[in-house]
C-alpha positions in Angstrom: 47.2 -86.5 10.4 43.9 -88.2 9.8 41.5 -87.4 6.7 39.1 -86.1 9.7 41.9 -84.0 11.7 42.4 -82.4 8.1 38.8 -82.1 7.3 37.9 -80.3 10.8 41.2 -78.2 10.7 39.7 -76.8 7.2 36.4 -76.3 8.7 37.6 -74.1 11.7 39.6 -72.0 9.1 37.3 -71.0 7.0 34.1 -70.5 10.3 37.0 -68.1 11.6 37.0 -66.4 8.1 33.7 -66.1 7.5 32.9 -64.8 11.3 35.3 -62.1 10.3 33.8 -61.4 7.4 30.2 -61.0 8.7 31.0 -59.1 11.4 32.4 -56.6 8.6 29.6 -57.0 7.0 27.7 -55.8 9.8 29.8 -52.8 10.8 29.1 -51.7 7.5 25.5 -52.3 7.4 25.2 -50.3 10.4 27.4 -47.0 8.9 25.0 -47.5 6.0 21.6 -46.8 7.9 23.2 -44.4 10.1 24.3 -42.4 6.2 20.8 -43.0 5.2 18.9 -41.9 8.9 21.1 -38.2 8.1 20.2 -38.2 4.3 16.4 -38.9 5.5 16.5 -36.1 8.2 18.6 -33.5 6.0 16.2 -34.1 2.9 13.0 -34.1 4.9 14.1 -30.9 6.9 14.6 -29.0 3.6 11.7 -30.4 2.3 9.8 -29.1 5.1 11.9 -25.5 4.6 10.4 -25.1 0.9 6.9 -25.5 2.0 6.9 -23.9 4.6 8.0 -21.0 2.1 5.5 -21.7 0.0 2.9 -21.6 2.7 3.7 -17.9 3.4 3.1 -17.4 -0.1 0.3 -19.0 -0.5 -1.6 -17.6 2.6 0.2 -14.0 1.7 -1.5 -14.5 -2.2 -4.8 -15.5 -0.4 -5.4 -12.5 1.9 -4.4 -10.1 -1.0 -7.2 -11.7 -3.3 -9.8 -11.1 -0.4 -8.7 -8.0 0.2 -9.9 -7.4 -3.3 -13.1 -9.5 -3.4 -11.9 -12.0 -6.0 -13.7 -15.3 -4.3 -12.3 -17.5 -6.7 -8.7 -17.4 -6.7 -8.9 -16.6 -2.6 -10.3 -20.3 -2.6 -7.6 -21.5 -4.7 -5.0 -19.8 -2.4 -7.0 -21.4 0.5 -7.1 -25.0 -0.8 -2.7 -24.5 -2.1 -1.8 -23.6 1.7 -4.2 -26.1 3.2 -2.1 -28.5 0.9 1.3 -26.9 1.7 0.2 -27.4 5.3 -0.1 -31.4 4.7 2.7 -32.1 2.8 4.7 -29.9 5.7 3.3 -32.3 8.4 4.4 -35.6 6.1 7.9 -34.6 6.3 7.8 -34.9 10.2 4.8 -37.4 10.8 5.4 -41.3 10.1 2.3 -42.3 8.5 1.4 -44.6 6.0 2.2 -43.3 2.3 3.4 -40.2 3.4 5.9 -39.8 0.7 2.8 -40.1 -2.0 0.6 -37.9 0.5 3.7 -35.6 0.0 3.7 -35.5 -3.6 -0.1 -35.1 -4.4 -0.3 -32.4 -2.2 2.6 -30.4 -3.4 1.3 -31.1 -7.0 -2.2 -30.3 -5.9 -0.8 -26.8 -4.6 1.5 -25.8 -7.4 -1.4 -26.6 -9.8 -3.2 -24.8 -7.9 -1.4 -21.5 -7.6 -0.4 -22.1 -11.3 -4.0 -21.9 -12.4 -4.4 -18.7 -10.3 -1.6 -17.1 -11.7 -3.0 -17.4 -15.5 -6.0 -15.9 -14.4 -4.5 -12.3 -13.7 -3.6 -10.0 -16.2 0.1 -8.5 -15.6 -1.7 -5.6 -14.2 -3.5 -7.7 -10.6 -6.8 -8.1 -12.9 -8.9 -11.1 -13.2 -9.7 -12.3 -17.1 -11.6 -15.0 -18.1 -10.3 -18.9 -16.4 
């Protein structure tokens, strides 16, 4: 056998190797998305659960403070479930930053509902914000 019947002998064993090898590569690149498609749907779906929880609660907290004539913390309440209302639609609308629209909107609503609740006394009563 020649140097070059060697050389190209080499070279065909180790294409056939390394076909092998990417098309493993591949099957497993594929399995990986399709693990990270379900953890994306299953995450965003009980994302979308919890606000829409706290959506009830935010609308239920506003109608009981205008039932009472508090304006204040009825526009706090407003303003929390208009927020829970966004960061619902991100989980289930593809738009631009909506991971981050997500987040400030969440944060916007518990701070929101946070400040309401330190401005009742245990009894219902507003005190001083």
């Amino acid at each position: 056998m020649s140097k070059e019947e060697i050389a190209r002998a080499v070279q065909l064993a180790v294409q056939d190797e390394i076909t092998k090898y990417s098309y493993k590569i591949g099957s497993y690149t594929i399995k990986a998305l399709e693990v990270k498609e379900t953890f994306e749907k299953t995450t965003n779906g009980l994302l979308a659960f919890e606000c829409g929880s706290s959506l009830g609660k935010t609308a239920y907290s506003a109608a009981a403070d205008f039932s009472k004539g508090d304006k204040l913390c009825t526009g706090l309440c407003l303003v929390a479930t208009v927020c829970e209302g966004v960061a619902f639609t991100t989980r289930f609308v593809q738009i631009p930053y909506g991971q981050k629209i997500y987040i400030f909107a969440k944060s916007t609503s518990v701070g929101l509902m946070k400040f309401r609740n330190l401005c009742r006394a245990s009894d219902g009563t507003i005190v001083g914000c």
